[in-house]
C-alpha positions in Angstrom: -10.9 -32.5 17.5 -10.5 -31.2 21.0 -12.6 -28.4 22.4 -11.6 -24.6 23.3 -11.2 -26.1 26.8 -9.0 -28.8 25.5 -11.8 -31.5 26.4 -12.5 -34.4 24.1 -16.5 -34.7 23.8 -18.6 -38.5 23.9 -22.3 -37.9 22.6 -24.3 -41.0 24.1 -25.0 -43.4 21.9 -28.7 -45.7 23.7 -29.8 -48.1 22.4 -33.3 -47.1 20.2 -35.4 -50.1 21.0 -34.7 -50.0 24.6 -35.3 -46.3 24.7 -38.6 -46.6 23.0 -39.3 -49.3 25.9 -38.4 -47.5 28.6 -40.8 -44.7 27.4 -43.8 -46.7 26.5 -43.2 -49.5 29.5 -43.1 -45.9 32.3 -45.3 -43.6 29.9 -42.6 -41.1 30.2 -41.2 -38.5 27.7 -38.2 -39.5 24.8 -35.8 -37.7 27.0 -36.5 -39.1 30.1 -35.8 -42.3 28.6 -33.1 -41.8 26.5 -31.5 -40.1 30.3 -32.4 -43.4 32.1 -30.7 -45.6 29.5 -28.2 -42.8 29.5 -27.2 -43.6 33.2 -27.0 -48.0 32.3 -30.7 -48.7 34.0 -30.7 -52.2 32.9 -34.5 -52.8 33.5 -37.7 -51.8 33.7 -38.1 -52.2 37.6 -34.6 -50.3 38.2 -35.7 -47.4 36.0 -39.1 -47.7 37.8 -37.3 -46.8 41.3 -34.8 -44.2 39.5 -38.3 -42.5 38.7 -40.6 -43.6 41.6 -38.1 -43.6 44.7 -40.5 -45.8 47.5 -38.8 -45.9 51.2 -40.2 -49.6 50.4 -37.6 -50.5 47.9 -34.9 -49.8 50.7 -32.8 -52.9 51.7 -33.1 -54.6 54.8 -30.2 -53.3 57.5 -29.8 -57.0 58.4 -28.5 -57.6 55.2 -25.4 -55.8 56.0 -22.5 -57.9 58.0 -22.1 -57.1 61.5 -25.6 -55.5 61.8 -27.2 -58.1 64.5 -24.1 -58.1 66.6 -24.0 -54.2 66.4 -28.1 -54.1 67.4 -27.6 -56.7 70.2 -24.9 -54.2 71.6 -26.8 -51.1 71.9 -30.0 -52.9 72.9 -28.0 -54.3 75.8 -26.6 -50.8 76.3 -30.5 -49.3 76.2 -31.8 -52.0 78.8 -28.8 -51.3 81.4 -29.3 -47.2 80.7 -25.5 -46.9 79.8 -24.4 -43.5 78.3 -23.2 -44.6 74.4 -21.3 -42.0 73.3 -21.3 -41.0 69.3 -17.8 -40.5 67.7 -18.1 -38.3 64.4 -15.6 -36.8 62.1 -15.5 -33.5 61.5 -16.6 -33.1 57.8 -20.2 -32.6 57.2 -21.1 -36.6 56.5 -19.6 -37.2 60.4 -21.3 -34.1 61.6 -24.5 -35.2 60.1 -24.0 -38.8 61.0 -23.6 -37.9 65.0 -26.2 -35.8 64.7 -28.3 -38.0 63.2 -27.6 -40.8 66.2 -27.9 -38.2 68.5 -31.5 -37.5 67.7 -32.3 -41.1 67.3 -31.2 -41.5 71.2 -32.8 -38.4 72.0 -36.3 -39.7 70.4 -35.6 -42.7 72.5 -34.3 -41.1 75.7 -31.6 -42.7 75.7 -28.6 -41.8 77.6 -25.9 -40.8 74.9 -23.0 -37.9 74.2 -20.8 -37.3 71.5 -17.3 -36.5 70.7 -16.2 -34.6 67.4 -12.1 -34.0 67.5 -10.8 -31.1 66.5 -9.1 -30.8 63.1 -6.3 -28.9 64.2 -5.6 -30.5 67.1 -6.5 -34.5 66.7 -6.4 -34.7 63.4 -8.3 -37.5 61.2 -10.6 -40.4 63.2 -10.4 -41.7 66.7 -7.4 -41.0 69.3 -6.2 -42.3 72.1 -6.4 -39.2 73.6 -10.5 -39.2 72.9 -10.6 -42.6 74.3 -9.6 -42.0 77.4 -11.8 -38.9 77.8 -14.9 -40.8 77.0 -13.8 -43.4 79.3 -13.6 -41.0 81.9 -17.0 -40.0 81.2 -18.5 -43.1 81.9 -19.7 -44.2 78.1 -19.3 -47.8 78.1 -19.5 -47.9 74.3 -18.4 -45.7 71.4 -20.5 -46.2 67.8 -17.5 -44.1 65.4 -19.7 -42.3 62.8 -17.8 -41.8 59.1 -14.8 -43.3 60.5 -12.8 -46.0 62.3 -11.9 -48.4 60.3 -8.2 -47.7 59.7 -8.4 -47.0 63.8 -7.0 -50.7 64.5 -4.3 -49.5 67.5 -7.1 -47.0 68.9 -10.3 -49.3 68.5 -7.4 -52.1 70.5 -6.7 -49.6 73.3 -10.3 -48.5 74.0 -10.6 -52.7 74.4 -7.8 -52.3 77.1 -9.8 -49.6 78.9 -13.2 -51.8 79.1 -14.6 -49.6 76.2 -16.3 -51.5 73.7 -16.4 -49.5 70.4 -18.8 -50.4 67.4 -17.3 -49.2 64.2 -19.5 -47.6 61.0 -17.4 -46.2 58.4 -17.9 -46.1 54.7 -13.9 -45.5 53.6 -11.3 -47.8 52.0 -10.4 -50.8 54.7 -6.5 -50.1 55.8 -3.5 -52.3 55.4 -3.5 -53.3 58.7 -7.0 -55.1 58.0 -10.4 -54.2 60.1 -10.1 -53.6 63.5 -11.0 -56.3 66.3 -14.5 -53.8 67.2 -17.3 -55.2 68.5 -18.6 -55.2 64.9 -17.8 -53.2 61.8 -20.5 -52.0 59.7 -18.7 -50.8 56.3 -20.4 -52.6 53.1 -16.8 -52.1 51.6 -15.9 -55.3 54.2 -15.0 -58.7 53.0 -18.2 -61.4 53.4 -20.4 -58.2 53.3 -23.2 -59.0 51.1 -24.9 -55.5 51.5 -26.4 -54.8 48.1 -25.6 -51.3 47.7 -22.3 -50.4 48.5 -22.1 -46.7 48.6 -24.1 -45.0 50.8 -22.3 -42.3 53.2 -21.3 -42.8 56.7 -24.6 -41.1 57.4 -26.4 -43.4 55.1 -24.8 -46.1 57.4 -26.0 -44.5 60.8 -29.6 -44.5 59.5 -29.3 -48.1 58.5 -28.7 -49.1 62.2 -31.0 -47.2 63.4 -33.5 -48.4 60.9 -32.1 -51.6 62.2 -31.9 -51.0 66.3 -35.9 -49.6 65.8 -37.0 -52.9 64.4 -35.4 -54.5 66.9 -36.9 -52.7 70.0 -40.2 -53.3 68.1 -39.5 -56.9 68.0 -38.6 -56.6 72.0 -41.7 -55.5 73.0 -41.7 -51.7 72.6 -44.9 -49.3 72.1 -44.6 -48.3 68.2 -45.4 -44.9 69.7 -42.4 -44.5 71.7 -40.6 -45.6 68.6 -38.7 -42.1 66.5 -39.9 -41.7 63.0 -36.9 -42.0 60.9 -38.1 -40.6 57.9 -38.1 -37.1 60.1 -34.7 -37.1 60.1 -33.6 -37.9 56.3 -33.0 -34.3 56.1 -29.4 -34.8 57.7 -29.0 -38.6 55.5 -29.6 -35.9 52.0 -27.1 -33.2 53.9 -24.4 -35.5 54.4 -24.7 -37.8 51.5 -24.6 -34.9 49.5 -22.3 -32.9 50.9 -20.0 -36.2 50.6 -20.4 -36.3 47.0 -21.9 -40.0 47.6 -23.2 -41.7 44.2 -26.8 -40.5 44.3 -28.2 -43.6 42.5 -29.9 -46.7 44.2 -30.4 -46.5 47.7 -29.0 -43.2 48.2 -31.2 -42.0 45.3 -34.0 -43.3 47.5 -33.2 -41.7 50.3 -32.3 -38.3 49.0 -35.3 -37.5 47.5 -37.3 -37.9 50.7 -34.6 -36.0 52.5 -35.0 -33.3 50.0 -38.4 -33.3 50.3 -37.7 -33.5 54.4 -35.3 -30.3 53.9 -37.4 -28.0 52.4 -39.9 -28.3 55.2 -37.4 -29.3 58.4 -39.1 -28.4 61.7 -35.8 -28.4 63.1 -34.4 -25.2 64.7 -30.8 -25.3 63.1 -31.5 -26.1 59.8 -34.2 -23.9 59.2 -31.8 -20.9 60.5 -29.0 -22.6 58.3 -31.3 -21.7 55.7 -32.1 -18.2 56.9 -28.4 -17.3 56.6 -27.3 -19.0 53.6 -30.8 -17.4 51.6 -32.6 -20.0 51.1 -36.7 -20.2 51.2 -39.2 -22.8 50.4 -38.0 -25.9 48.6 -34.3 -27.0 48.9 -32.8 -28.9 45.6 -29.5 -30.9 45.7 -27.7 -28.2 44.4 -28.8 -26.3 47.6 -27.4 -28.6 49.7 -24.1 -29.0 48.0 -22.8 -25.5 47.4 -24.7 -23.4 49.8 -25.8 -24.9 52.8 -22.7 -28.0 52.6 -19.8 -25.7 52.7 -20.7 -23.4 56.1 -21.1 -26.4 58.2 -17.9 -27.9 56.1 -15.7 -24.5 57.1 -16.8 -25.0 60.8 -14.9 -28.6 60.9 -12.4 -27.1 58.6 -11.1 -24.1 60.8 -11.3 -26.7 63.9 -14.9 -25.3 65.1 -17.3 -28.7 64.2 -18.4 -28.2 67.8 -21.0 -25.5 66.3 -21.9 -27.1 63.7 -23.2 -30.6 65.2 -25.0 -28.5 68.3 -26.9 -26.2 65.2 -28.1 -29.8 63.8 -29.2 -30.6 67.3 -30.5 -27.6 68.7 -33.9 -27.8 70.0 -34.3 -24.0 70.9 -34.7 -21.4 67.6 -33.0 -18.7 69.2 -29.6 -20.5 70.4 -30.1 -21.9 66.5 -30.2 -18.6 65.1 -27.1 -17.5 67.0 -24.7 -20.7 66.3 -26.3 -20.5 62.1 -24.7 -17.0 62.7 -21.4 -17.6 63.9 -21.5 -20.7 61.3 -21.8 -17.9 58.6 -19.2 -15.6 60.1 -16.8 -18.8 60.0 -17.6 -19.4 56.3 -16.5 -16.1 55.4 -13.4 -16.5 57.2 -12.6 -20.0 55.4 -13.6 -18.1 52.1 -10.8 -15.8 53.0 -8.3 -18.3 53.9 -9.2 -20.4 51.2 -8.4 -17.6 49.1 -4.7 -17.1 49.9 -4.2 -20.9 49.9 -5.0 -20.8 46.4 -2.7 -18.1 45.3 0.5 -19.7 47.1 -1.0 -22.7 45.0 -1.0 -20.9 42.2 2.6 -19.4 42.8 4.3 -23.0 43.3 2.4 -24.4 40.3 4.5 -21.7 38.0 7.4 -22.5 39.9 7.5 -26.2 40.8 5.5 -28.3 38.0 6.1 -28.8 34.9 2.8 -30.4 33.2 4.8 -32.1 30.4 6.5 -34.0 32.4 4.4 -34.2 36.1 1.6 -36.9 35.8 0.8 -36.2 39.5 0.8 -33.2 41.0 2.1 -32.6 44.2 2.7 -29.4 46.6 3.6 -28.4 49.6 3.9 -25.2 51.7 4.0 -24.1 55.0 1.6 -21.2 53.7 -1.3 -23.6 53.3 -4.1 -24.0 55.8 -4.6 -27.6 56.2 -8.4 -26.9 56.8 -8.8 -26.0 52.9 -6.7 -27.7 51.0 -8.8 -30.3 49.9 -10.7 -27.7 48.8 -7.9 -26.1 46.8 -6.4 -29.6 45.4 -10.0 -29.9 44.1 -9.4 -27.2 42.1 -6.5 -27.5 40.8 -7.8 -31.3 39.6 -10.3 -29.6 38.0 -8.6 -27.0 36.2 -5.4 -29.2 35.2 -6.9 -32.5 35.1 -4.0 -34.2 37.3 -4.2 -36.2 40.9 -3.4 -33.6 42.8 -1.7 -34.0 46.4 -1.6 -30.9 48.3 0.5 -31.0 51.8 0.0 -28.2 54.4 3.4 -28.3 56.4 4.0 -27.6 60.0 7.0 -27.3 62.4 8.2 -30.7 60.1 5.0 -32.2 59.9 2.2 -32.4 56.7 -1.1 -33.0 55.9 -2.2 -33.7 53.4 -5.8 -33.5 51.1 -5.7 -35.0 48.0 -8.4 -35.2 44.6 -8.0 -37.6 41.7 -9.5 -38.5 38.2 -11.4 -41.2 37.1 -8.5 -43.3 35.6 -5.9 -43.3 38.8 -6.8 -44.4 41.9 -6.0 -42.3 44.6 -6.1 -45.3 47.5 -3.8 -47.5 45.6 -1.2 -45.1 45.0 -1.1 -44.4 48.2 -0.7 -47.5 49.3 2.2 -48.1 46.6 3.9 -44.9 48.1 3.4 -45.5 51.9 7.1 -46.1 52.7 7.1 -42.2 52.8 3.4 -41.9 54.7 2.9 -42.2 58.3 -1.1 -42.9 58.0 -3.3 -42.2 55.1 -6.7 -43.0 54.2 -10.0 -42.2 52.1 -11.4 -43.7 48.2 -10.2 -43.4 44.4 -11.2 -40.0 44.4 -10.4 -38.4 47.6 -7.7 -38.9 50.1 -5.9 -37.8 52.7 -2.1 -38.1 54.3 0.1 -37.4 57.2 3.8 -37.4 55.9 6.9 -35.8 57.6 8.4 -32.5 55.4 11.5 -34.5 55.0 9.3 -37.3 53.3 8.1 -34.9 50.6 10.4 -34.8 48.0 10.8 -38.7 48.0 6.8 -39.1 48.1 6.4 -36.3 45.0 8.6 -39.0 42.8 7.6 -41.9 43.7 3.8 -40.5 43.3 4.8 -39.5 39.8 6.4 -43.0 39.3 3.1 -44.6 39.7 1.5 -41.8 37.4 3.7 -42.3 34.7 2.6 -45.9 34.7 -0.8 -45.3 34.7 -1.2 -42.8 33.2 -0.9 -41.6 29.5 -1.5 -38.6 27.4 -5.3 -40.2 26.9 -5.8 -40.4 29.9 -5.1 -37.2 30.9 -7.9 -35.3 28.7 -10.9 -34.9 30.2 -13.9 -36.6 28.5 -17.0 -34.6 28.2 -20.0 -36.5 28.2 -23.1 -35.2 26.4 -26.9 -36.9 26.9 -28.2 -35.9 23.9 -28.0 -33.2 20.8 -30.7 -30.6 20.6 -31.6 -27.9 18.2 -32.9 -24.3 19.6 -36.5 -25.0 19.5 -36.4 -27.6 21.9 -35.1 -25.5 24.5 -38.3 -25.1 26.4 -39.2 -24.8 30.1 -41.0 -27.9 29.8 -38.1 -30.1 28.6 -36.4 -28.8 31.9 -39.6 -29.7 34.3 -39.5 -33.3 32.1 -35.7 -33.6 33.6 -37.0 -33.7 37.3 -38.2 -36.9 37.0 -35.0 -38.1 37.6 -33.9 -35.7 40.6 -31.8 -35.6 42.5 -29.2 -35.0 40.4 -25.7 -35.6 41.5 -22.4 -37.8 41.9 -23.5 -41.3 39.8 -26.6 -39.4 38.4 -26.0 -36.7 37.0 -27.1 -33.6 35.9 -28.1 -33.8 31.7 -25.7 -32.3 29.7 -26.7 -31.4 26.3 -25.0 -30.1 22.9 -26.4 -27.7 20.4 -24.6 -27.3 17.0 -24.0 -24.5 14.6 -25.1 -21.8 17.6 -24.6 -18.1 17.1 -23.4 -16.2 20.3 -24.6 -12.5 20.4 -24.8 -9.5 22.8 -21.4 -10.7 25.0 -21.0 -9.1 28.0 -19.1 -9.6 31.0 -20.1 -10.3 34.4 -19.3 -11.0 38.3 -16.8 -9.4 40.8 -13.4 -10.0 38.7 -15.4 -9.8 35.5 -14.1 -13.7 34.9 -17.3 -15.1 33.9 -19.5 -14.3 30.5 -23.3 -13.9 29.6 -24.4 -14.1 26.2 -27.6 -14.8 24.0 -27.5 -18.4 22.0 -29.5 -18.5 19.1 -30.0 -21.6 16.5 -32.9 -22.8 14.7 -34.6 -19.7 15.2 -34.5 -19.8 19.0 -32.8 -17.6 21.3 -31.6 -18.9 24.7 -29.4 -16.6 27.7 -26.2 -18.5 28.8 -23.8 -17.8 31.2 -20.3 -19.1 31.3 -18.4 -19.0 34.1 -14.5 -18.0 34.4 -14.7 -18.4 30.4 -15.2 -14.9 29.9 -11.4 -14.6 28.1 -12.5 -17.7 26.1 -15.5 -16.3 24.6 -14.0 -12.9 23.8 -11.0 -14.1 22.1 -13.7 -15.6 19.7 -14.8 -14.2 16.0 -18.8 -13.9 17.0 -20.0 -12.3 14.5 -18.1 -14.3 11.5 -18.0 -18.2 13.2 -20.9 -20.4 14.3 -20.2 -22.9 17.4 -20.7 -26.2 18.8 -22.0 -25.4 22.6 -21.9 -28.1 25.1 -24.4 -26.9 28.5 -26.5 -27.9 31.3 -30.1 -25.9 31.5 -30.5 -24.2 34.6 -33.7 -21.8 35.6 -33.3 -17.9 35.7 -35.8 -16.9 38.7 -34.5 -13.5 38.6 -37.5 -10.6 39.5 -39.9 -13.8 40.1 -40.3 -14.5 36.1 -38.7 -18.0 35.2 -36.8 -18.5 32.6 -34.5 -20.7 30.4 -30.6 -20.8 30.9 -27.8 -22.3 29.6 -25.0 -23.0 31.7 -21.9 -23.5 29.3 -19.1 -26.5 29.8 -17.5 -26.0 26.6 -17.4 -24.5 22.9 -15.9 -25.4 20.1 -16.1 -24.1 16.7 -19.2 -25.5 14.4 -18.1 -28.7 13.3 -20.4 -30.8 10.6 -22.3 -32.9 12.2 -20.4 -36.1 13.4 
């Protein structure tokens, strides 16, 4: 039976014995270890660094291929005092990533610049156009930062002009194969033997510089005059996260030093990022990914990343005050045009797509902003559970942002479909397009063609997955500080979801702006929890309360409202009370 929400729900199934030995082998709690078998730990020492993240069970940089050609390269760029210049993109993982490598050359007083392109301008990656701008600025090396490797012409070109261009990039390798760089880090590379293959292109940055700072102590140089790396995790957790990056293994690692980094960050822009998004004291990954990760996203998506690497790299509080301020102001504005993006979405959905017979959905207007519609097409995934492809148009030329599920691979279509794409790019989940507006209606069919192949009516409910059953009682603040253990929580690890059965809901009322979302009490076994459900409001009303029981499915959040901790529920889904399967 499918849920309210037409979800199909999976209750985890570990197995008992190697629960029991994950809890008596780490002397932790039942649910902590029925959570780490949850997430497929397959031994005692992996579930030992879920738990226990040491900077000591990091890899080695050298590990990764191209690393020593890459070190040689900027060490023979730091011995002649050549300016290396930093090419970012202009999402919050590129931000973060030049801004990261720009401290690192700052710590070392190195000579260095950067180059961010503007969205509405550039486009996607390196130019030509930047090429020859940093040539003329006398950089004799470019290190790209979450990007470059589709950038085979552009990477050739800066060759022609005496450039020599090192290439970190975590995305999908192109058609056109890797370009001829001086060396390409990108663990997604054939012959890479890098064990974890998923950090961010931030997560790569740090890895050289983890990897250049061992080598200039190896050279000779005062550990003193050597930056502390750990110092600057606070970007690696920032971009990672913001980049929806698996936070398990080495990113797991990582992020929970940078979190720990975050909350107490001596630098001048983020602690005034802070300031205007509301946030005091400790910063948790949710923090990070939908308060302070979306106004430094809005400044690369309205064409202003500019701001928001110089607030990562400010070194005076007042100029970081003023830019976190302008950062908010642009927010607001994306919020805005975010806003009418998603009601001309909304108004071609109705008109244009039929979801018996579309497998794919694709859109395009000259009424969408191309700085938000990945934003939107995430959206629209979520609610409709469809690849979704949405294609600002101008003057006869799209872009597109698209979102996908688990079982189609956004990438591959892609590249089945690219007869009708000028360039494209990104992962299995997230991609992104150019395409001429005449292209459109060919690229829409064959899109579906490839979803109607894949795809099947299975696949196309969404599959709820639930850690564990629990009855009322067991609702308790200390269950919720027993979950932290495995924090940070995110993509790859993420955040327990639970199911209580036979639940009563009482004392319904709505709440927020466009009364959308509902808060109720949840009582069973004698307990009594609050919940909120967001934009289920209708859901819950059009329900018999006080006559039928329910099956709730919920994360647990906590209620810090007036200083006094408490309890939530945050509800996914409801059906009604089944017997227990």
């Amino acid at each position: 039976m499918l849920s309210l929400l037409n979800k199909r729900w999976s209750l985890a199934q570990p197995d008992p014995a190697w629960t029991a030995e994950l809890q008596t082998e780490l002397g932790v709690s039942l649910r902590v270890a029925t959570l780490l078998a949850n997430r497929g730990v397959a031994s005692i020492q992996e579930a030992d660094y879920l738990i226990n993240p040491d900077l000591a069970n990091t890899h080695d940089p050298f590990l990764m291929l191209g690393m020593r050609t890459a070190v040689d390269r900027i060490l023979r760029s730091i011995e002649r005092g050549d300016n290396i210049t930093v090419f970012g993109d202009y999402d919050v993982d590129g931000i973060t990533s030049a801004a990261f490598m720009t401290h690192f050359f700052r710590d070392l007083g190195v000579p260095h610049s950067h180059y961010l392109p503007n969205r509405m301008e550039e486009g996607y990656g390196l130019n030509k156009g930047a090429v020859e701008t940093i040539k003329s600025r006398g950089s004799g090396l470019i290190i790209t930062a979450d990007c470059g490797i589709t950038a085979v012409d552009e990477v050739a070109y800066a060759r022609e002009l005496g450039l020599d261009v090192i290439v970190t990039d975590h995305h999908q390798i192109g058609e056109q194969g890797l370009p001829k760089a001086v060396a390409v880090l990108n663990p997604h590379q054939p012959g890479c033997s890098y064990p974890f293959r998923f950090l961010s292109g931030v997560g790569i940055v740090f890895k050289l510089a983890v990897a250049v700072r061992s080598a200039l102590l190896e050279a000779g140089w005062e550990k003193s005059r050597l930056p502390r790396l750990k110092n600057h995790l606070d970007l690696f957790v920032l971009g990672t996260i913001a980049d929806v990056a698996p936070l398990s293994g080495e990113n797991h690692i990582l992020a929970r030093h940078g979190l720990e980094m975050m909350s107490s960050s001596l630098k001048p822009g983020l602690a005034a990022l802070k300031a205007v998004a509301g946030l005091n004291g400790e910063v948790d990954a949710r923090s990070v990914g939908f308060v302070l990760g979306p106004r430094l996203n809005a400044a690369g998506r309205l064409g202003k990343a500019d701001a928001g690497l110089h607030l990562l790299t400010a070194t005076d509080p007042a100029e970081a005050r003023k830019l976190a301020q302008e950062l908010e102001a642009v927010n607001k504005e994306r919020q805005e045009i975010q806003k009418w993006t998603q009601e001309e979405a909304d108004y071609l959905m109705e008109r244009e797509v039929d979801l018996e017979r579309d497998k794919v959905i694709v859109l395009a207007s000259e009424n969408f902003h191309k700085g938000v519609i990945g934003i939107v097409a995430a959206r629209l995934t979520q609610v409709n559970y469809r690849p979704t492809v949405l294609i600002a148009l101008d003057d006869g030329v799209g872009k597109g942002s698209a979102r996908s599920i688990p079982a189609f691979n956004l990438f591959r279509a892609f590249q089945e479909c690219s007869e009708f794409l000028d360039q494209f790019g990104g992962h299995a989940y997230a991609a992104g397009l150019n395409i001429k507006a005449d292209n459109v209606e060919n690229f829409r069919a064959a899109m579906n063609r490839v979803g109607d192949r894949i795809l099947n009516a299975d696949s196309l409910i969404q599959t709820l997955k639930i850690d564990a059953a629990l009855e009322g009682p067991e609702l308790t603040l200390e269950l919720y500080r027993d979950m932290a253990a495995l924090e940070p929580y995110g993509q790859g690890n993420p955040l327990p979801v639970f199911l209580t059965r036979g639940a009563t809901v009482r004392n319904l009322r709505r709440m927020g702006r466009d009364q959308a979302h509902a808060r109720f009490n949840v009582g069973q076994g004698g307990a009594s929890v609050e919940a909120v459900a967001f934009y289920m409001n209708q859901v819950f009303e059009g329900l018999d309360a006080d006559a039928e029981t329910f099956d709730l499915v919920y994360e647990l959040q906590i209620n810090d409202w007036s200083g006094r901790e408490k309890l939530q529920m945050k509800i996914l889904d409801v059906r009604p009370h089944l017997p227990e399967e």
